[in-house]
C-alpha positions as CSV (number, residue, x, y, z in Angstrom):
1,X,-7.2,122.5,22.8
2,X,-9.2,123.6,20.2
3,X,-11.0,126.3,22.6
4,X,-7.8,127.3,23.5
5,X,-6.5,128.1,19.7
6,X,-10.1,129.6,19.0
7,X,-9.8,132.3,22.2
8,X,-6.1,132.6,20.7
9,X,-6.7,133.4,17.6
10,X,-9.9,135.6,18.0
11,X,-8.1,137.9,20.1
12,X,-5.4,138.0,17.6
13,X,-7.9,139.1,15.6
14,X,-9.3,141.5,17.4
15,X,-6.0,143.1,17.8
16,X,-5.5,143.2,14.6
17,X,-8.5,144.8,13.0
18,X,-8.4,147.2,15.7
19,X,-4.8,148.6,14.7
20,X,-6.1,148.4,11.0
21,X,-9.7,149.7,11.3
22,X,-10.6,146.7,9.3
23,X,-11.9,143.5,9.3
24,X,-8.9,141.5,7.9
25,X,-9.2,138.0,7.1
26,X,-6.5,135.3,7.0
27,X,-5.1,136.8,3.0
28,X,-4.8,139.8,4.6
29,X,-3.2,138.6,7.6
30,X,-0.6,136.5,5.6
31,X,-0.4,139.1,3.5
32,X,0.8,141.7,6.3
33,X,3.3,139.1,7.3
34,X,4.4,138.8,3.6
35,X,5.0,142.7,4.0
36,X,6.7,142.5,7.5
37,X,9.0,139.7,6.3
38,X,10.4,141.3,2.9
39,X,11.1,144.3,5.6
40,X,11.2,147.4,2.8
41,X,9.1,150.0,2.1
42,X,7.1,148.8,-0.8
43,X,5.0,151.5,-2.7
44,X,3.9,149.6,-5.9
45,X,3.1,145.8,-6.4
46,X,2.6,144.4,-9.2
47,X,0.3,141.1,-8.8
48,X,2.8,138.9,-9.2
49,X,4.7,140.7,-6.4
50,X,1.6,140.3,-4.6
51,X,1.3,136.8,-5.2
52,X,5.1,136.7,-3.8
53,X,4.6,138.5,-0.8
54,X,1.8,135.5,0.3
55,X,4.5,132.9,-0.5
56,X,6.8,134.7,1.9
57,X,4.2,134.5,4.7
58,X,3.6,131.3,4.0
59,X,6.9,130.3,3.9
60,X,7.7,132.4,6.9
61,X,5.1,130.8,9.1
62,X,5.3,127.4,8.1
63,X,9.5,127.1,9.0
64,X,9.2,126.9,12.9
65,X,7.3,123.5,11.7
66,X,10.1,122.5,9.6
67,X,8.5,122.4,6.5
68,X,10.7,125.1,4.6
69,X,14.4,126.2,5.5
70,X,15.6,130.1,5.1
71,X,18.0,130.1,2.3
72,X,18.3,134.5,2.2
73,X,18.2,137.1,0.2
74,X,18.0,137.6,-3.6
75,X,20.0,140.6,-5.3
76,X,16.3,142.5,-5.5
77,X,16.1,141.9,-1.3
78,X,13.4,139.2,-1.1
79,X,13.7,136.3,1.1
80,X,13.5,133.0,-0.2
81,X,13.4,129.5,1.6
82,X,13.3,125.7,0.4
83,X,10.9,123.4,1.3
84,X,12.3,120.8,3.1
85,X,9.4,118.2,3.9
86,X,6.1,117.7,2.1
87,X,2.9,119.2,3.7
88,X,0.7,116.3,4.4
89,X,-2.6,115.6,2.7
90,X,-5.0,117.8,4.2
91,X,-8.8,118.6,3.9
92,X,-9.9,122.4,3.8
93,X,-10.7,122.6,7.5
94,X,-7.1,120.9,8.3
95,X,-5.4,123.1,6.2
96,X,-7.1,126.1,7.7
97,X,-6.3,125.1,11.1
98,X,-2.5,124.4,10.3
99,X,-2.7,128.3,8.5
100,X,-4.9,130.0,11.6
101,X,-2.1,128.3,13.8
102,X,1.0,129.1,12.1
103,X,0.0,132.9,12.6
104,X,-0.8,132.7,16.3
105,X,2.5,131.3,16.9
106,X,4.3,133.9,14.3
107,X,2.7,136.8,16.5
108,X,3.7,134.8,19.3
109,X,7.3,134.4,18.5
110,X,7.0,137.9,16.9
């Protein structure tokens, strides 16, 4: 299992530095998802927009799990869910793993 995520994920990762010329890490990768979930062209963020755009992606990626529920969109076009359930105690490797995960499956499903 856990090779399985690791090859998963690395190539994932691979892809996705490749299409951005970067190494990204998992911020960046969350944040990219923030982007592609708010689904407008955005030319200016201010940090708390930026700080918003991770709480979509987190949002977005957690929800297949059931942890937060779509709600839709504000009168400025950002999505917005609920939580639903309370993410269980984790440790920093846990939570990592739940996070790494969650994207695999959102570029799955994606």
């Amino acid at each position: 299992m856990e090779i399985e995520f690791q090859k998963k994920w690395d190539a994932l990762l691979s892809k996705l530095n490749d299409r951005f010329e970067d190494e990204l890490d998992v911020q960046a990768i969350l944040f990219l998802i923030g982007l592609q979930e708010l689904g407008k062209k955005v030319e200016k963020l201010t940090k708390d927009q930026k700080v918003d755009v991770m709480h979509v992606a987190v949002c977005s990626i957690l929800e297949p799990y059931g942890y937060y529920e779509y709600q839709g969109r504000d009168q400025d076009d950002w999505p917005h869910w609920n939580a639903t359930k309370k993410l269980p105690k984790l440790n920093v490797k846990e939570q990592e793993y739940l996070i790494k995960s969650s994207i695999v499956d959102y570029f799955e499903l994606n």
